[in-house]
Each structure stands twice: as structure tokens, then as C-alpha cells.
C-alpha positions in Angstrom: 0.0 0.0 0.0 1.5 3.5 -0.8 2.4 5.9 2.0 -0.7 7.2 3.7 1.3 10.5 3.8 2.2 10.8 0.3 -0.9 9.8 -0.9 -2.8 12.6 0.9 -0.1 15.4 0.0 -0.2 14.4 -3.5 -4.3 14.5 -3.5 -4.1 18.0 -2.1 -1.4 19.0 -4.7 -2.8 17.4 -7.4 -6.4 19.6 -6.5 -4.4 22.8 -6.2 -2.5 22.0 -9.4 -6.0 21.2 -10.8 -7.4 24.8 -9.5 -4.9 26.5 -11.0 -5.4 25.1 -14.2 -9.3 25.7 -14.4 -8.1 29.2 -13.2 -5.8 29.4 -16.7 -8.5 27.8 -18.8 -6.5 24.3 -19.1 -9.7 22.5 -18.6 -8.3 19.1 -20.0 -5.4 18.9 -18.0 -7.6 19.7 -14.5 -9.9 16.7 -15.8 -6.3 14.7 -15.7 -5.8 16.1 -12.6 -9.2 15.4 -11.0 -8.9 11.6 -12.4 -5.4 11.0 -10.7 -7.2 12.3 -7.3 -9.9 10.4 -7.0 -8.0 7.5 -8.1 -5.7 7.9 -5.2 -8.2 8.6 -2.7 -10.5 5.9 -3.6 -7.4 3.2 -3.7 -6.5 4.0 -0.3 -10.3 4.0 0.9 -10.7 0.5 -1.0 -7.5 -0.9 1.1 -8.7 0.6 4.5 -10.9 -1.3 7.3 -13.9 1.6 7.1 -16.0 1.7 10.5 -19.0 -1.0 10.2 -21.5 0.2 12.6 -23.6 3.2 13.3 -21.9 3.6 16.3 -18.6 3.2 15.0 -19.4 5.8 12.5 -21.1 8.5 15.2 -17.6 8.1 17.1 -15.5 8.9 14.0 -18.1 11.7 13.4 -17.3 13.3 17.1 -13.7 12.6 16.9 -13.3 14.5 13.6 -15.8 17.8 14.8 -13.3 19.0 16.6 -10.7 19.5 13.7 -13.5 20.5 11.5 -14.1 23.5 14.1 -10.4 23.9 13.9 -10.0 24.6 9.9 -12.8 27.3 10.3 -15.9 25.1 8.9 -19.3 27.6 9.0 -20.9 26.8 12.2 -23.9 25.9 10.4 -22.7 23.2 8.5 -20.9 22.5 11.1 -24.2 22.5 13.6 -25.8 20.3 10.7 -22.6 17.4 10.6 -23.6 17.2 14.7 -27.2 17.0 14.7 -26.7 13.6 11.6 -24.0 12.8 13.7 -26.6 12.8 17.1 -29.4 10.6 15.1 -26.8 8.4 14.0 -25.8 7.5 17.4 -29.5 7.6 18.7 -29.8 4.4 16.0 -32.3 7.0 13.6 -32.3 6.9 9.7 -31.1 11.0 8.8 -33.8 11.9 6.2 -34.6 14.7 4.1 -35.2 17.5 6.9 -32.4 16.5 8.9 -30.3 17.4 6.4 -31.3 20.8 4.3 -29.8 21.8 0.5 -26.3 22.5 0.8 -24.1 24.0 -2.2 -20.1 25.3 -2.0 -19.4 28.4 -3.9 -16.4 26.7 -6.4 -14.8 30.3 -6.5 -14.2 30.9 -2.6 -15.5 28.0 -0.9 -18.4 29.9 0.8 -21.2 27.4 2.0 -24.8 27.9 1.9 -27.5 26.0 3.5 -31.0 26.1 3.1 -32.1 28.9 0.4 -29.8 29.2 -2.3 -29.2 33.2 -3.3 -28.8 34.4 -6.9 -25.5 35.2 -6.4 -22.5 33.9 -3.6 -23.1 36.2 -0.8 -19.0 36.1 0.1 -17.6 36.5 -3.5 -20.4 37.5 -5.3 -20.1 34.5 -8.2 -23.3 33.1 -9.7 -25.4 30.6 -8.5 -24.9 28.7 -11.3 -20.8 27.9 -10.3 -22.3 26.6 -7.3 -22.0 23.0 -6.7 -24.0 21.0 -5.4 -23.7 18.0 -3.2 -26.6 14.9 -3.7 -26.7 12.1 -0.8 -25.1 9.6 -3.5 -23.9 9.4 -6.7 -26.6 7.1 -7.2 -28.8 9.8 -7.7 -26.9 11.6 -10.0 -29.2 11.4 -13.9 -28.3 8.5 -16.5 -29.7 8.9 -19.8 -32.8 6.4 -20.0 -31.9 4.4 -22.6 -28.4 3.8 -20.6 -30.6 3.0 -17.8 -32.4 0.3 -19.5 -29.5 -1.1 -21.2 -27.5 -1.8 -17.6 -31.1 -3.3 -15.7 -31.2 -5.6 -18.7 -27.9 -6.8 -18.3 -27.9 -7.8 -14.5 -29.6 -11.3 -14.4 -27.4 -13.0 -17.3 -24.0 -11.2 -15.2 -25.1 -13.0 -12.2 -26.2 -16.6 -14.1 -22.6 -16.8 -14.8 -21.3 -15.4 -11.6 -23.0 -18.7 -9.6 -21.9 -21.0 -12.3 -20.4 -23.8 -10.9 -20.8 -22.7 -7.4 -21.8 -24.8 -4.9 -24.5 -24.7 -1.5 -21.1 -24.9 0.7 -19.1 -22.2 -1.4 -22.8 -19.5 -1.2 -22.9 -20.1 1.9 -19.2 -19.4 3.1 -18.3 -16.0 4.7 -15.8 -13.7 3.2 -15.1 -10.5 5.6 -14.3 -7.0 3.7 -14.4 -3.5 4.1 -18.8 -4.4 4.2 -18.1 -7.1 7.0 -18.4 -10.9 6.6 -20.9 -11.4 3.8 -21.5 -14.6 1.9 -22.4 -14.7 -2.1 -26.1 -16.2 -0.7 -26.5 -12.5 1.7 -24.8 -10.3 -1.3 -26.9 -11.9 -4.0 -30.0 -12.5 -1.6 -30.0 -8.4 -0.8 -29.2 -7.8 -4.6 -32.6 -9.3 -5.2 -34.5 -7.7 -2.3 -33.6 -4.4 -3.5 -34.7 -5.3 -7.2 -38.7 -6.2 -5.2 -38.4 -2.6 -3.9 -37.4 -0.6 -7.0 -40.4 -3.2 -8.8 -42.7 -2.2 -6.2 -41.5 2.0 -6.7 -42.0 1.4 -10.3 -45.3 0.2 -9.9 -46.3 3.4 -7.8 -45.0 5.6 -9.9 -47.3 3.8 -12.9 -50.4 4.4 -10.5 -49.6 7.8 -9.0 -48.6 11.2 -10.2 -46.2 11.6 -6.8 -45.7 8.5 -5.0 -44.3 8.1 -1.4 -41.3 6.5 -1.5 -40.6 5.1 1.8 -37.1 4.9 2.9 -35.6 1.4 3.6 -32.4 0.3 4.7 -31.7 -2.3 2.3 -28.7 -4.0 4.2 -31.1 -5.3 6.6 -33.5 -6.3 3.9 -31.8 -9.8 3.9 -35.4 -11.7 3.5 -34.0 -13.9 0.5 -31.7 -16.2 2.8 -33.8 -19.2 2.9 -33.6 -19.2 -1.2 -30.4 -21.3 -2.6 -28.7 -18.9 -5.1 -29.8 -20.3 -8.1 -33.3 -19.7 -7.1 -32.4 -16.3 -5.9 -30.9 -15.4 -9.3 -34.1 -17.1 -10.8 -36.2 -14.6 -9.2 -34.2 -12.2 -10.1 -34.4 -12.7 -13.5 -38.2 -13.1 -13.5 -38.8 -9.7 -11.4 -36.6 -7.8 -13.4 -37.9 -9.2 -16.9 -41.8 -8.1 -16.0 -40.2 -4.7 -14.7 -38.2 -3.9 -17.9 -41.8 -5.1 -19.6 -43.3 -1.9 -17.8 -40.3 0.5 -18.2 -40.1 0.0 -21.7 -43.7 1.0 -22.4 -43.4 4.2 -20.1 -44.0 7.3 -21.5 -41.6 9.9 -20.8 -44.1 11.6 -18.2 -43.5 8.8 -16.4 -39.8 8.9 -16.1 -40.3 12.3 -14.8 -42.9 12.2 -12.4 -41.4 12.8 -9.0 -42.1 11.2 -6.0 -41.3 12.1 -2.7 -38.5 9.9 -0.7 -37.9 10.5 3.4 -34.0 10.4 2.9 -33.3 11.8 -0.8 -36.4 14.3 -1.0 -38.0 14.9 -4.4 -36.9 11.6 -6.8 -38.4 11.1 -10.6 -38.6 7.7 -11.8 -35.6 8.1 -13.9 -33.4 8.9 -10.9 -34.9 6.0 -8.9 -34.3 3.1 -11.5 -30.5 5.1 -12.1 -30.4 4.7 -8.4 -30.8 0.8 -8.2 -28.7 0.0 -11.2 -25.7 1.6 -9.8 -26.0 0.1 -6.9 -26.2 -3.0 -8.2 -22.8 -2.4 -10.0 -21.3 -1.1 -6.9 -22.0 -4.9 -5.4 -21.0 -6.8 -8.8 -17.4 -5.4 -7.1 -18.0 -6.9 -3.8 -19.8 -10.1 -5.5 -16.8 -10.5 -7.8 -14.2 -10.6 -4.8 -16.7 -13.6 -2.6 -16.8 -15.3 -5.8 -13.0 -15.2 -6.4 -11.9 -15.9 -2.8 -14.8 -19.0 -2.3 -13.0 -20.5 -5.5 -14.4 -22.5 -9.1 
């Protein structure tokens, strides 16, 4: 692993180097720059033991408030990071109104909560060099087509990640950066989270704004008692009579918007974007059980 030290001084040097290049107008070499960071930051995150509870996560939380308060964070972001960090450790889901709109003025770093002016309020930049921070990349848009392409793909990429596997190998616990899963709990919550985005697609079909109900899916394991090829069977039968309806949605559908506890106001496009990213963030983790249980 490289030098934890290194790696974070060249991260920081790499995003002034970046900065100054925007600054110039060398917007291809700050996109080089910006790839080598987040390569480097996510390499060492990948190779690090992350904390793996709530609690574990509060503490780290209140451990770091103190430095934030240090490097001159605004209070009220500041106030906000506590308050998650307080319903974390109380064992509560943050949603939507715990945790208001923030953007970062990308001139001078100014933050703003809440209401977002026409103009930054320290600097005086647009609103529209503002950026803006969603509660996941998941959430981020994906061209519909794209969208459709990915979902389709899923339950032939897991067929032939189970080939050959056997009851014993499912069954056997790998621990990682998520904890000790087995392929049976990673495919098994794979398919319980493909039932909820069915079911979300469904209410947005019958309703114009749906209530989409927050769930946390890693306790969602309901699918254990399945053996994986029957899991990956219903899989592929859930996901075939979803794509059925997707396909013939009009695009009023994929824009109607429903209204999520955690993420706020989500169209349809952005939920189904949602669920096939996350099921390509788990191929990863599904891809390292199936190499470590063996053929």
C-alpha cells in the first residue's frame, strides 16, 4: 500500500495544481488532474478497514468535529454534521429534513444551506458555479436508454457469476471492508432491493407523486432461505416483468417525481438510475466472494 502520507499530499497538490489550471483555462489537464485524485483517494479507501456500525461511524463523526471546528468550517454546516451525527448514534435513519440543500461556492469555498441566493453572498459568483452535493452518486441522472441497457444486463451477469458454485461455497463468509458477507447474503440483498425498486416502479405507474418510503436495504436480507440459483431465478423473473413496464413508459412517467424520506423529491428516472448503480457497486464486492470461495 502507498504511504498514507504521500498519498494525501499528492491529493491535495494534485487539486491545487487542478485549481490553477481551471483558473488558466486548461480544462483538460484539471480533468487529468481530478482523475489522478480520485483515483488515489479511492485506492487508499478500498485498502482501508472503514468503520462498520452506526456507532462506530457517530464516534468517528465526534472525533473528527473538533478539527472541522479547527480549519474554520461555517458553524452551520458545522451544527448540521452534529445533529446527523446525534441521530446516528441515537440508532435513527437521517432523512430529508435533517439534512437541508447545501451548495459550495467553487470560486471561494463559501457554503450555503437552506435557500440558495442568486449570487455567492462572500464573493459575489453566480449561483450557477455553485456545486451542489446529492446524498449519493446514485442519484446523480443516467440517460434512460443507458438505464435500461444496464437493468437488462444484470440477471445474465449474475447466471454466470454462480456457475459452478456450490451450496457450501454461497454459503461461506468472506469479511471486507462491508463485514463478513457470503455470495447467498450479497446476491439475496441484490434481489430484495430489485422487489423494492419493482414495487416503486409500480407506484409511480399508479400515482402522479408517490411516497417512496425509505428502507435500509442491508437489513432487507429476506431472501436467505432461497439457494442462489433460485435467488438469481427470481431475479431474473422480477426484473424481466419490470423492464416489460419501463419500456412502455412514456416519458411523463420517467419524470414524475415522488417524494423519498431520505433523498427528498426523486423522478422515476433517478430511482431506476439509483438501483442500477447500486447493483454495479455490489458486482465489485460479489466479484471478490466469488473469487476468494473458489471454481
Amino acid at each position: 500500500m502507498p504511504d498514507d502520507s504521500a498519498s494525501y499530499l499528492n491529493a491535495y497538490a494534485m487539486q491545487r495544481l487542478r485549481r490553477a489550471a481551471t483558473d488558466q483555462g486548461h480544462y483538460n489537464l484539471a480533468m487529468l488532474l481530478n482523475a489522478a485524485q480520485t483515483s488515489i483517494t479511492t485506492r487508499r479507501l478500498a485498502a482501508e478497514s472503514l468503520p462498520k456500525s452506526d456507532r462506530a461511524l457517530a464516534e468517528g463523526v465526534a472525533d473528527l468535529l473538533p478539527q472541522l471546528q479547527a480549519a474554520g468550517l461555517d458553524p452551520e454546516l458545522l451544527a448540521q454534521i452534529d445533529w446527523a451525527r446525534a441521530k446516528l448514534a441515537a440508532g435513527e435513519l437521517i432523512l430529508y429534513d435533517d439534512a437541508p440543500p447545501v451548495v459550495v461556492c467553487r470560486v471561494c469555498g463559501q457554503v450555503i444551506l437552506q435557500s440558495i441566493p442568486e449570487h455567492c453572498p462572500q464573493c459575489g459568483a453566480g449561483a450557477l458555479v455553485f456545486e451542489s452535493f446529492p446524498a449519493t452518486f446514485y442519484l446523480e441522472p443516467l440517460p434512460v436508454p443507458m438505464i435500461l441497457d444496464h437493468l437488462t444486463r444484470t440477471p445474465d451477469w449474475l447466471a454466470a457469476l454462480i456457475d459452478g458454485l456450490n451450496d457450501a461455497q454461497a454459503a461461506q463468509l468472506v469479511d471486507g471492508a462491508e463485514g463478513a458477507w457470503s455470495l447467498q447474503e450479497a446476491i439475496g440483498h441484490v434481489l430484495d432491493t430489485q422487489e423494492l425498486i419493482a414495487q416503486r416502479v409500480n407506484l409511480f405507474m399508479q400515482f402522479e407523486s408517490p411516497n417512496l418510503t425509505a428502507a435500509a436495504m442491508w437489513n432487507q436480507i429476506e431472501s436467505a432461505n432461497l439457494t442462489v440459483t433460485e435467488m438469481v431465478a427470481h431475479f431474473r423473473q422480477s426484473r424481466s416483468a419490470m423492464l416489460a413496464i419501463l419500456q412502455a413508459a412514456s416519458p411523463a412517467h420517467w419524470r414524475r417525481v415522488g417524494q423519498h424520506t431520505e433523498f427528498g423529491p426523486v423522478t422515476l428516472q433517478q430511482q431506476c438510475g439509483y438501483f442500477a448503480r447500486h447493483e454495479q457497486w455490489h458486482m465489485a464486492q460479489m466479484t471478490r466472494l466469488r473469487r476468494t470461495v473458489g471454481a
